[in-house]
NUMIDREN-288689 format. One line per 5 residues: their letters; for each residue y, z, x of C-alpha. Coordinates in steps of 0.25 Angstrom, whole numbers, plus 5000, padded with zeros to 4 digits. Example, Ala and Ser with C-alpha at 12.3 -4.5 7.8 and 13.67 -1.06 7.14 Angstrom:
% NUMIDREN-288689
as> 4982,5031,5049; 4996,5029,5055
This chain:
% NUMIDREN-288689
xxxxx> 4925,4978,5119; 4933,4990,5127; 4935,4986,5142; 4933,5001,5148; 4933,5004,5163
xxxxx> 4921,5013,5161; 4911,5014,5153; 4912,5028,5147; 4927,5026,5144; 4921,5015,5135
xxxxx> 4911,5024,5128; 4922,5034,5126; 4932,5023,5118; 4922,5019,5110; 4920,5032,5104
xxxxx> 4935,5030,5100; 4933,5015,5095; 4923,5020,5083; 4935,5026,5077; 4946,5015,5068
xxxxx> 4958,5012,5070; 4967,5025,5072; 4978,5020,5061; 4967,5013,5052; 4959,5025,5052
xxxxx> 4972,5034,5050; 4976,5028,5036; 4961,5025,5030; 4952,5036,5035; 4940,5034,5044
xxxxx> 4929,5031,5032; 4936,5019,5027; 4941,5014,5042; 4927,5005,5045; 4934,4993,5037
xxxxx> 4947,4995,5045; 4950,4989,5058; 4945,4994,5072; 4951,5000,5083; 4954,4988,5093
xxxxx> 4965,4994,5100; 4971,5007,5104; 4983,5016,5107; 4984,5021,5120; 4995,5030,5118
xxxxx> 4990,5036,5106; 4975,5036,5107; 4971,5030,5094; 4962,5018,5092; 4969,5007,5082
xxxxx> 4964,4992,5076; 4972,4981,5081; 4982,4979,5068; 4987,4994,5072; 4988,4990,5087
xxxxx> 4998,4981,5084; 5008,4990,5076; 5006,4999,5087; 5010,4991,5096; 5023,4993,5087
xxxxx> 5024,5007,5094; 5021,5003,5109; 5030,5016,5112; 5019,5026,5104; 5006,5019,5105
xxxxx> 5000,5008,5117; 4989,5000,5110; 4976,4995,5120; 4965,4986,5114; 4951,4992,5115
xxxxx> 4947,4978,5121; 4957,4981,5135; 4951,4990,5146; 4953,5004,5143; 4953,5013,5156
xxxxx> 4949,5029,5157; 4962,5035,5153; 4964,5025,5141; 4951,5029,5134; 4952,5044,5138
xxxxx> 4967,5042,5131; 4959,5037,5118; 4950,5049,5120; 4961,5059,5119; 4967,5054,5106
xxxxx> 4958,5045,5097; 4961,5042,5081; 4955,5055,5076; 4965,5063,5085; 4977,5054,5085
xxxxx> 4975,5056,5069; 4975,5068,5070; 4986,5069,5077; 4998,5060,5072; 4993,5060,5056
xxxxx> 4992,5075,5056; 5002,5077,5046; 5001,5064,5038; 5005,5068,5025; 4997,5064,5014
xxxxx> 5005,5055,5006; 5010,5046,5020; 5003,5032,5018; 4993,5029,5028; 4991,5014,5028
xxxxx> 4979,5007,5032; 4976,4994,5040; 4979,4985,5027; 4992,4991,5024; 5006,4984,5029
xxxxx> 5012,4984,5043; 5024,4993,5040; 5013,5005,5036; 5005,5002,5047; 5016,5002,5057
xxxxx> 5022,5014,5050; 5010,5024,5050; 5008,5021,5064; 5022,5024,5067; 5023,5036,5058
xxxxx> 5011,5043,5068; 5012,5039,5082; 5028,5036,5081; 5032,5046,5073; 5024,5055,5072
xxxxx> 5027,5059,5058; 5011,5066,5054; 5014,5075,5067; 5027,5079,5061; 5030,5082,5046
xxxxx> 5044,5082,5049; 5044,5068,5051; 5039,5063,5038; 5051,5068,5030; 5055,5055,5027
xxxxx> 5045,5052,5017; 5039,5065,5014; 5052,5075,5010; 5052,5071,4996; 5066,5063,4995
xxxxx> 5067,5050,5002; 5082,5042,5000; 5086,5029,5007; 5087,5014,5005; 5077,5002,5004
xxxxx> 5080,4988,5004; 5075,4985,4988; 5073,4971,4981; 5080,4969,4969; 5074,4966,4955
xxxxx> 5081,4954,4952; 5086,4946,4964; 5076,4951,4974; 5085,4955,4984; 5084,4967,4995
xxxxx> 5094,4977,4993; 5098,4992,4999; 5093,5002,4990; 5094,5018,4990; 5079,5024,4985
xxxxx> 5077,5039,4983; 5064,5044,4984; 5064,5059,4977; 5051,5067,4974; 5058,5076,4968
xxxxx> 5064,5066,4957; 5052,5061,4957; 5055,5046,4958; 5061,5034,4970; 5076,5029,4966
xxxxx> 5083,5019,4970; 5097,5016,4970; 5105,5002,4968; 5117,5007,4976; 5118,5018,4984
xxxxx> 5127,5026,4979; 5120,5023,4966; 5118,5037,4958; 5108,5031,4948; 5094,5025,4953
xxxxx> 5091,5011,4950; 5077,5016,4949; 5068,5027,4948; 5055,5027,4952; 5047,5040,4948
xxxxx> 5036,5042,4958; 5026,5044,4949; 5024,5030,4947; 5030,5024,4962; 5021,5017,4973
xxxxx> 5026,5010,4983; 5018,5000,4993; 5023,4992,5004; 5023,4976,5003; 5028,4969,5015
xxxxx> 5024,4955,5012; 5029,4955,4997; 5041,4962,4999; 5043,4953,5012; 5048,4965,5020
xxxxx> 5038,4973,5029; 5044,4987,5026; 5043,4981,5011; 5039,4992,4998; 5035,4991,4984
xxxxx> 5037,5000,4976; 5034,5002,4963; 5037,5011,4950; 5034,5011,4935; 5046,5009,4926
xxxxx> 5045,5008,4911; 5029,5006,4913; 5031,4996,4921; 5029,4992,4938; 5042,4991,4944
xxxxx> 5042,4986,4957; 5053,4987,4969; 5051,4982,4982; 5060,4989,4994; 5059,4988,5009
xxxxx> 5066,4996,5022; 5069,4989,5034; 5063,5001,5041; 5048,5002,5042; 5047,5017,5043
xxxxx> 5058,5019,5032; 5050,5011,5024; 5037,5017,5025; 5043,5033,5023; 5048,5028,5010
xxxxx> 5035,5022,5005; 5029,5037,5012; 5039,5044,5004; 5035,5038,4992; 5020,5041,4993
xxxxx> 5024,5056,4997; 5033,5057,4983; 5020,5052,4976; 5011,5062,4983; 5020,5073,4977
xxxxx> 5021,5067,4964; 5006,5065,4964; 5003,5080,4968; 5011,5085,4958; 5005,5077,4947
xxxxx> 4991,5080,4952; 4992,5093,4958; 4976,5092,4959; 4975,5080,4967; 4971,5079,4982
xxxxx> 4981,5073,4993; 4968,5061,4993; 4969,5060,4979; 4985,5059,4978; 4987,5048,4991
xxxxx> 4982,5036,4986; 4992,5037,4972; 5004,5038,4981; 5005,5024,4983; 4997,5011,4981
xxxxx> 4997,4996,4986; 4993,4986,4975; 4978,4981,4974; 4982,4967,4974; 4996,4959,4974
xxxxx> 4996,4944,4971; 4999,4931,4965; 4990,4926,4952; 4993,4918,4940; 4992,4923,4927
xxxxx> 4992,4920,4912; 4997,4926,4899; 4989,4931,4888; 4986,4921,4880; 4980,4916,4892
xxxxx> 4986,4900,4888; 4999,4903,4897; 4999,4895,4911; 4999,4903,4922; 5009,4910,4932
xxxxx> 5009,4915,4945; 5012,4929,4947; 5012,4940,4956; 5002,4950,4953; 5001,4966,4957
xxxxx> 4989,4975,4956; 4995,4991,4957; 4981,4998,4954; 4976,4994,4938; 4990,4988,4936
xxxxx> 4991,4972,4938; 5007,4967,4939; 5011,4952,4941; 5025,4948,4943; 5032,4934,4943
xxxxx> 5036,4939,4960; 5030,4948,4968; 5043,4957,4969; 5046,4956,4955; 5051,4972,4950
xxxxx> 5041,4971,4937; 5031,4965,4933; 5029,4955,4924; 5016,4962,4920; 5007,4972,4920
xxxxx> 4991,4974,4917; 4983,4986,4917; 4968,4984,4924; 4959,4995,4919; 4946,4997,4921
xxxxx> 4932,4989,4919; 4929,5003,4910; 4941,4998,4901; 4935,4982,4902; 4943,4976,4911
xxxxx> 4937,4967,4921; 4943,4955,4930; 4935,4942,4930; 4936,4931,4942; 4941,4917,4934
xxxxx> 4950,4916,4923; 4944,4911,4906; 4939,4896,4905; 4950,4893,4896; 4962,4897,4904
xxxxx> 4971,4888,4909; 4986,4888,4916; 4981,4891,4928; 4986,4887,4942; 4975,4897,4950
xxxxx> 4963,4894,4948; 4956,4908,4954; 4958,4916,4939; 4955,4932,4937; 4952,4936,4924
xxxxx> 4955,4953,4920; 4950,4956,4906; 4955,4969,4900; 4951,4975,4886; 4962,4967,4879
xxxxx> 4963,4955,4885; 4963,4946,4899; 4970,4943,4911; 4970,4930,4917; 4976,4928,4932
xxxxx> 4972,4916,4942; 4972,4917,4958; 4976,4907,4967; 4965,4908,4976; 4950,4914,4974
xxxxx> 4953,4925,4985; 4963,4929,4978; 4956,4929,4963; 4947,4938,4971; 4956,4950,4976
xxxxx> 4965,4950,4963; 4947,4951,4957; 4944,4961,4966; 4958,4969,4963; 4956,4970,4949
xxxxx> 4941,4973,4951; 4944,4986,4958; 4954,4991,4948; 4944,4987,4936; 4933,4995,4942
xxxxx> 4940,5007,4945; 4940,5016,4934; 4953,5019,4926; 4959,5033,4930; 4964,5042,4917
xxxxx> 4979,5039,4921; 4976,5026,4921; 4971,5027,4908; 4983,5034,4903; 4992,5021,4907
xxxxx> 4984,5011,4900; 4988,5011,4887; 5005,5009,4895; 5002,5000,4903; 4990,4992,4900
xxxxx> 4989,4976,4898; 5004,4975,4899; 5004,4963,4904; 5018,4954,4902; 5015,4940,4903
xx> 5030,4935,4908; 5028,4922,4916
């Protein structure tokens, strides 16, 4: 428990220790903080309450913010300090003019998001000052990323624009270059950091549709904050887009389109459809109702591609695999029916045959939205079976 020298400052902190974590409750909203972690430290210099995974980043910044832990001895002036500030009013005061589109991450998000925010607000101080967030929210964004190459998986220096009024994220092969090696229209761009797959903390995914397809191209900056106002810049190019195309919609409606991490990511084996083939391991990606396995886990395309409608439109997944299959290495098997035919796929362990279950569950149960609907009939069931 707190050590206080008196015993009224001890009642007057613990009003303060109801509240979360001043960065957890930030991102997710005080209804939905219970699960989150509680406050075990706090910023003396900034007044805020933090859980102990935010202590340590800021501890990053030991020139903006001294952290205490709630267990130490807190004398008069420190808990009047915390008096004067508290979560509510340090909110209120460096995330006054958080823009709608910035991404606020959450506890389970990476480090280099977490690091960022924090940064962003007490280092910064770019939601006190609009004029500071013109790097990612002016609308045109040009420099260059460090971008793997299709073919020999190498890093390379790559110039990207980034133009709302185009329309669409280019990139160039050389710099002087006056055609794009690609165009990506923002309508169908999302972008999500992946440090451990990329193997680079500041690493991004991004991905596109090109000729109906997923195309994937992995980048990264050696510069944290660079890195993050190109992933910001991105979401505030789809927030325009967005309210242009649904001119109707709320800002609440509109964020959580911008961009999207995938439900689950992971290795399973799988078969073809005759079902007699032996079979492979491949790297598996679910992006909302759409389930991509590649031979690598930074391939550019996949190898294929199956819709997962909805239990309305009789698809279910069952837990185990038919009683005459055979081929396989795994013996934790999935099963995903669809009204023309089934999926077979095998886990390598049960808690893993349980999260790809419960992944495919939540997509099957939701019901299928009218635009969803309107892509069936492109991009259902294609499934290529390329070993």
């Amino acid at each position: 428990m707190l050590l206080l020298n008196h015993a009224a400052e001890k009642k007057n902190l613990s009003i303060f220790l109801l509240f979360f974590c001043a960065f957890c409750l930030s991102a997710v909203g005080f209804p939905s903080a219970v699960a989150k972690p509680c406050p075990d430290w706090a910023s003396l210099t900034l007044g805020v309450f933090v859980c102990q995974a935010c202590s340590l980043l800021h501890r990053s910044i030991p020139h903006i913010s001294r952290v205490k832990s709630v267990q130490d001895t807190w004398d008069a002036s420190e808990v009047e300090l915390m008096a004067a500030m508290g979560n509510t009013a340090a909110k209120a005061k460096y995330e006054q003019k958080v823009p709608a589109f910035y991404y606020r991450p959450t506890h389970t998000d990476c480090k280099l998001l977490r690091e960022q925010w924090i940064r962003a607000k007490y280092e910064r101080n770019e939601f006190e000052f609009i004029e500071k967030q013109e790097p990612y929210s002016a609308g045109y964004r040009e420099g260059f990323l460090w971008k793997r190459g299709r073919d020999n998986g190498q890093f390379l220096s790559r110039k990207f624009i980034l133009s709302e009024r185009e329309g669409a994220l280019k990139y160039f092969n050389k710099q002087d270059a006056r055609d794009p090696k690609a165009v990506m229209k923002i309508e169908t761009l999302n972008a999500t950091f992946q440090p451990a797959k990329i193997g680079n903390p500041c690493g991004l995914q991004i991905t596109y549709l090109k000729d109906n397809s997923t195309r994937n191209i992995f980048v990264y900056h050696s510069d944290a904050k660079e890195m993050v106002d190109w992933f910001n810049a991105i979401r505030a190019a789809r927030f325009h887009y967005l309210q242009v195309a649904f001119p109707g919609a709320s800002d609440e409606e509109l964020v959580p389109k911008l961009t999207r991490n995938f439900m689950k990511e992971g290795f399973m084996e799988k078969t073809g459809p005759k079902h007699t083939e032996g079979f492979k391991k491949r790297w598996f990606t679910m992006d909302d109702r759409r389930l991509m396995y590649f031979k690598d886990p930074l391939d550019a395309y996949a190898r294929g591609e199956v819709f997962i409608g909805s239990k309305e439109n009789s698809y279910t997944v069952l837990s185990g695999l038919p009683p005459s299959t055979q081929g396989y290495h795994w013996n934790h098997g999935i099963t995903i029916v669809t009204p023309d035919r089934k999926f077979l796929f095998a886990c390598e362990t049960e808690a893993e045959q349980r999260d790809w279950i419960a992944a495919f569950q939540r997509v099957i149960n939701r019901p299928m939205r009218p635009q969803e609907y309107a892509g069936v009939k492109k991009r259902a069931h294609f499934f290529l079976f390329c070993f």
